[in-house]
C-alpha positions in Angstrom: -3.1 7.3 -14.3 -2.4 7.7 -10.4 -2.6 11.6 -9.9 -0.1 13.3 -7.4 -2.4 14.0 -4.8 -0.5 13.4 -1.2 -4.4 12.2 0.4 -4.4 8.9 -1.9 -4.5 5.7 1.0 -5.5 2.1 0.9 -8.1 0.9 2.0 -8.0 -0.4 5.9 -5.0 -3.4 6.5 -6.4 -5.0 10.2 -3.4 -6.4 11.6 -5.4 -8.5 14.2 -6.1 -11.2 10.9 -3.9 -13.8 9.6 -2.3 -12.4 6.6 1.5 -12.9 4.4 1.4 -9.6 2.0 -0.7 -7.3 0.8 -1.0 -6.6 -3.2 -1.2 -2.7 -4.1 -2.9 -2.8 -7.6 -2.7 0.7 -9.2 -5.4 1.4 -12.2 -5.8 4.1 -15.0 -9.1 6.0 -16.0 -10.2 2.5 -18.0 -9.9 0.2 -14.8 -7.0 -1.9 -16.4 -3.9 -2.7 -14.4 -0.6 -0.2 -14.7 1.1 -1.8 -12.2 1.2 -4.4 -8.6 3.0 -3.6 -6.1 3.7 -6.5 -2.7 4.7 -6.0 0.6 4.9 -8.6 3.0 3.4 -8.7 6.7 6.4 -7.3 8.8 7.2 -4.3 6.2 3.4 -3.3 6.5 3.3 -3.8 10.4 6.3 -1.9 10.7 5.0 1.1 8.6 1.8 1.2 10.5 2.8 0.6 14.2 5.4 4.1 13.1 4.1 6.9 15.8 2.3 10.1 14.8 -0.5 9.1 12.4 -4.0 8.7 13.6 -5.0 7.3 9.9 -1.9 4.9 10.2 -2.2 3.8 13.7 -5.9 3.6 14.6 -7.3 3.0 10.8 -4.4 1.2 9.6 -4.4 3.0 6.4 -1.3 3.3 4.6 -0.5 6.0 2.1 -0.3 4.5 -1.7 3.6 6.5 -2.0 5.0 4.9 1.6 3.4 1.7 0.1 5.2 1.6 -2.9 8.4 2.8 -0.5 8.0 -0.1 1.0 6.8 -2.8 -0.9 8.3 -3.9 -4.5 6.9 -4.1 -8.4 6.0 -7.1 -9.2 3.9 -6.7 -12.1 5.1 -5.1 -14.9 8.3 -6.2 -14.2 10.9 -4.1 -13.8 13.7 -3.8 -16.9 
């Protein structure tokens, strides 16, 4: 299961490519799927052009909690 630790981030998102979205897919201590998460092109643009991180703004790397802030669930669906 996804521990606590504030450090977790994506990998790099490069916002000079052609892209819609970008799929979050969180795994447990197996490797199976525990839950996708979307967010689409102007919700991650807008979290990475924010000033005052030089992980966000020069490595485009976006922490895995403002990701799920800002994207939704898709997968398992919400009740």
């Amino acid at each position: 299961m996804l521990s606590k630790n504030p450090g977790q981030r994506l990998g790099r998102i490069d916002l000079k490519k052609e892209w819609d979205g970008v799929l979050l897919v969180l795994l447990d201590g197996d490797l199976e799927p525990i839950a996708i998460y979307e967010a689409n092109r102007a919700a991650v643009e807008a979290a990475l052009n924010v000033p005052g991180s030089k992980a966000r703004n020069e490595r485009g790397a976006l922490g895995v909690a403002k990701f799920k802030s800002i994207g939704r669930q898709v997968w398992p669906a919400a009740r």
